[in-house]
C-alpha positions in Angstrom: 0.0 0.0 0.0 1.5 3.4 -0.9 0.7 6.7 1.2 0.3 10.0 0.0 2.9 12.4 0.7 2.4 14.7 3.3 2.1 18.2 2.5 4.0 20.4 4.2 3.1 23.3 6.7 3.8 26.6 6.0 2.9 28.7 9.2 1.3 31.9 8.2 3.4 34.8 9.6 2.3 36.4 12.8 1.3 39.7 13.3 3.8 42.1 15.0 3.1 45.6 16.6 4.2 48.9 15.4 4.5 52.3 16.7 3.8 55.5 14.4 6.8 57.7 15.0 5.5 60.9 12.8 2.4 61.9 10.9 1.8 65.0 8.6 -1.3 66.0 7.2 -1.0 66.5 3.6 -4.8 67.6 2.9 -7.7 66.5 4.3 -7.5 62.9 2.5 -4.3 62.5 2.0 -1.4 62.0 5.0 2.3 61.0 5.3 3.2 58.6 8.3 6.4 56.8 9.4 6.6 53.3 11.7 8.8 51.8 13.1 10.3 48.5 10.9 10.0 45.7 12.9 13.3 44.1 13.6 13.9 41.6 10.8 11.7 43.2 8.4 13.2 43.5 4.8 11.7 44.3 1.6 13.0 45.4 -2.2 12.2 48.6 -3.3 8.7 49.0 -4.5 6.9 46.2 -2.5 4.1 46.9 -0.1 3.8 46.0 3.9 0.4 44.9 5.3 -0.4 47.3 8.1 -3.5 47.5 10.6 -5.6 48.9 13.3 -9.1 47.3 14.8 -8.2 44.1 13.0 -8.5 45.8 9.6 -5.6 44.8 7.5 -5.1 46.8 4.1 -1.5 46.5 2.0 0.3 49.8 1.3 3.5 50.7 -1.0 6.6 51.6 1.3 8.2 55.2 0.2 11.2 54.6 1.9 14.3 52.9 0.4 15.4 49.2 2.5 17.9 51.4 4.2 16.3 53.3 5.9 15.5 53.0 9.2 11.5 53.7 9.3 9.0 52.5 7.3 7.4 55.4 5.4 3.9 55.7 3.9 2.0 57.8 2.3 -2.3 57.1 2.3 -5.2 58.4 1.1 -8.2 58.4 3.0 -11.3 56.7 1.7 -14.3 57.5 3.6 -16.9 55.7 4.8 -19.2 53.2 3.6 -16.1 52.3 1.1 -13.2 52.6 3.5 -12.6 50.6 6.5 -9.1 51.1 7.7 -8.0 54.2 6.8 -10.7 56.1 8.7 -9.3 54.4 11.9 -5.8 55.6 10.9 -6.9 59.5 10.5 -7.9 58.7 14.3 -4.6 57.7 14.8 -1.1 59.9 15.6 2.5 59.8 16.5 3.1 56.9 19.4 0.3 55.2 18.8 0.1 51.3 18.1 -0.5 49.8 14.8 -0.5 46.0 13.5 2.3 44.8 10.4 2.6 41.6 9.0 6.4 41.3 9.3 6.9 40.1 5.3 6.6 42.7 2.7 5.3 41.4 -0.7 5.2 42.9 -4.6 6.5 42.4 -7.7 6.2 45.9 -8.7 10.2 46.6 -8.6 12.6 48.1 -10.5 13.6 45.6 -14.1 16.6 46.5 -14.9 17.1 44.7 -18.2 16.3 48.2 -20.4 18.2 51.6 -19.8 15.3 53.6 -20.0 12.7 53.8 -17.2 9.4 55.4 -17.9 7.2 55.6 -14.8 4.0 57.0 -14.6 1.9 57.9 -11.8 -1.2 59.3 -10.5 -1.1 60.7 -6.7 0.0 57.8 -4.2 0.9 55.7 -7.0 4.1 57.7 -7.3 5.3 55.5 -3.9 7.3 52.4 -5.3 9.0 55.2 -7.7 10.1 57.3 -4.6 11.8 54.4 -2.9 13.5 52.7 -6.1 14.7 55.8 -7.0 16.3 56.1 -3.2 17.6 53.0 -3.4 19.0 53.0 -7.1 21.2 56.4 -6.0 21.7 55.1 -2.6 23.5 51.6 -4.1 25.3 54.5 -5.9 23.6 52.5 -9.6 24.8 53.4 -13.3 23.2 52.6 -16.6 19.6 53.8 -16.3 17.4 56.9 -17.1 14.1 57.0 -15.4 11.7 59.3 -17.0 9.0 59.7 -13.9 5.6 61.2 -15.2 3.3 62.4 -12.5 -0.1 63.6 -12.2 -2.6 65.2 -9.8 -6.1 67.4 -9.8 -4.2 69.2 -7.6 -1.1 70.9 -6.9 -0.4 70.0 -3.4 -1.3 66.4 -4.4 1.7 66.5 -5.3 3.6 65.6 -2.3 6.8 64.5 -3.1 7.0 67.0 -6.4 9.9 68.9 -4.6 12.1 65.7 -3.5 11.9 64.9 -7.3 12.4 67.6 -8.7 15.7 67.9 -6.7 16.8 64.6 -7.6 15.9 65.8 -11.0 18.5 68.8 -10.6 21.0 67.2 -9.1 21.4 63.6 -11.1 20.3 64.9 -14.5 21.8 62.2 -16.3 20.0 59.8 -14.6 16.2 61.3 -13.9 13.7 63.4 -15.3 11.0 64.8 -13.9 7.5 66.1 -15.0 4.2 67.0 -13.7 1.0 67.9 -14.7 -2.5 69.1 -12.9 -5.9 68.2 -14.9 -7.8 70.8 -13.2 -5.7 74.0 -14.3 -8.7 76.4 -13.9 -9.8 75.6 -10.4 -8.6 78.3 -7.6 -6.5 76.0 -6.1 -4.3 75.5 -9.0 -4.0 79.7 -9.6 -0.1 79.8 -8.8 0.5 76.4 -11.4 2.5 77.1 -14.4 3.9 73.7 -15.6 1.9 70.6 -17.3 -1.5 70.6 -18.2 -4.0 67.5 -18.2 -4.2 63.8 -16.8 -0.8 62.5 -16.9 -2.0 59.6 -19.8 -2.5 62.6 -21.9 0.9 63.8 -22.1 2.9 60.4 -21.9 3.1 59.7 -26.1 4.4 63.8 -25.4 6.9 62.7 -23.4 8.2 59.6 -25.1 8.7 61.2 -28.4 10.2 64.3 -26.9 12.6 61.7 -25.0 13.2 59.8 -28.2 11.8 56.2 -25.6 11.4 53.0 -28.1 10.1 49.9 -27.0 13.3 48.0 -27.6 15.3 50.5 -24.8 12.0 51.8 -22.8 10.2 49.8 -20.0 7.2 51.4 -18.8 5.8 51.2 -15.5 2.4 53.1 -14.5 1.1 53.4 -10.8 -1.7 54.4 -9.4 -5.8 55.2 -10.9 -6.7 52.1 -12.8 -8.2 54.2 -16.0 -4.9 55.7 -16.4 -3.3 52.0 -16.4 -5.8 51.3 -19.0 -4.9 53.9 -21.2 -1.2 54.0 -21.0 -1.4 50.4 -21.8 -3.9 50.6 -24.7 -1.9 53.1 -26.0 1.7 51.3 -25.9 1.0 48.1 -25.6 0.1 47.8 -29.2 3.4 49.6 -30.0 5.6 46.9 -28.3 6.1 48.4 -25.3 6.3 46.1 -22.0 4.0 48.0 -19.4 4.1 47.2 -15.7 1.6 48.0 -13.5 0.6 48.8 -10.1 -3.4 49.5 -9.3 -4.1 52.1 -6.8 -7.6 52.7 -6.6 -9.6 52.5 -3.1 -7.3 50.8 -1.5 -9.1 50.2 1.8 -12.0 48.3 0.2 
């Protein structure tokens, strides 16, 4: 008589506490928060953590590089009837206790096979883009360009528009950065003067302006899942590879 084999246990990872060390309000719906990294925890640059409060669970991108010593996020808040966790966490503030599962997770991370990098997002789906970028100049990395296309309804949705825009200035040769707002007449975008319109609008802009082909140019978009859509509608047919990343009401 033969027996089956015995499958084998995988123990499904416990949940570990964390405490938030800052939070800053960037509007009403959207917010910046650091935790501490448990000890142990490691992750590539663009994966997500699973973090939670009331014993909601909801996965969110890490901003910061692996080497740094916090875990940095950045959430928006989805309100209620839709959202379950991140109305608890606009409760929450700097000491308090949150819940992480102590493995990140993702694929979303930076392909190195082609030289240019053409990342596109929409609000938080900039994330996995802020902390590969980190990381690639941190690990002090050669041999890539990364073209990062971002866009908002409005300007201070742009949260980490400066930090890029510095990197921008000071690694030329290795990033460029552009913006756009798609609600140029509203009063809150009055002092705007760069890019108009949803970033999908001005990516085939960009490419040609960049001289991107799809035998040198991967292309990774982030964030509103219309805007995946149309990015890959529109370069997808032209041999482009197009990763993607879906950020859209997250806390559902």
């Amino acid at each position: 008589m033969t027996t089956a084999p015995r499958e084998k246990f995988i123990p499904k990872p416990k949940i570990v506490e964390t405490k938030i060390i800052e939070r800053r309000d960037v509007t009403d719906d959207l917010l910046m928060m650091w935790i501490e990294k448990p000890e142990g925890f490691t992750f590539k640059a663009g994966q997500y953590c699973t973090i939670g409060s009331g014993g909601i669970e909801r996965a969110y991108s890490i901003v910061s590089a692996p080497h740094e010593e916090n875990l940095e996020l950045f959430v928006e808040l989805v309100p209620l009837p839709d959202g379950n966790l991140t109305p608890l966490i606009w409760d929450l503030h700097q000491g308090d206790i949150m819940t992480i599962r102590p493995r990140a997770k993702g694929i979303f991370t930076f392909k190195p096979a082609l030289p240019n990098q053409l990342m596109i997002a929409t609000v938080t789906g900039i994330v996995p883009f802020i902390s590969i970028l980190r990381e690639y100049l941190y690990q002090e990395q050669s041999g890539h360009h990364f073209y990062v296309l971002e866009g908002a309804s409005y300007v201070e949705e742009l949260t980490y528009d400066d930090e890029l825009q510095q990197l921008a200035n000071e690694h030329s040769d290795l990033i460029t950065f552009v913006s756009t707002i798609s609600r140029p007449t509203e009063e809150r975008n009055a002092a705007w003067t760069g890019e108009t319109g949803r970033v999908n609008s001005i990516v085939q802009k960009s490419a040609d302006k960049f001289g991107l082909k799809p035998d040198d140019t991967l292309i990774y978009a982030c964030g509103h899942p219309d805007m995946i859509e149309d990015v890959k509608d529109q370069f997808g047919s032209k041999g482009f590879r197009v990763e993607e990343e879906r950020f859209w009401k997250q806390d559902e």
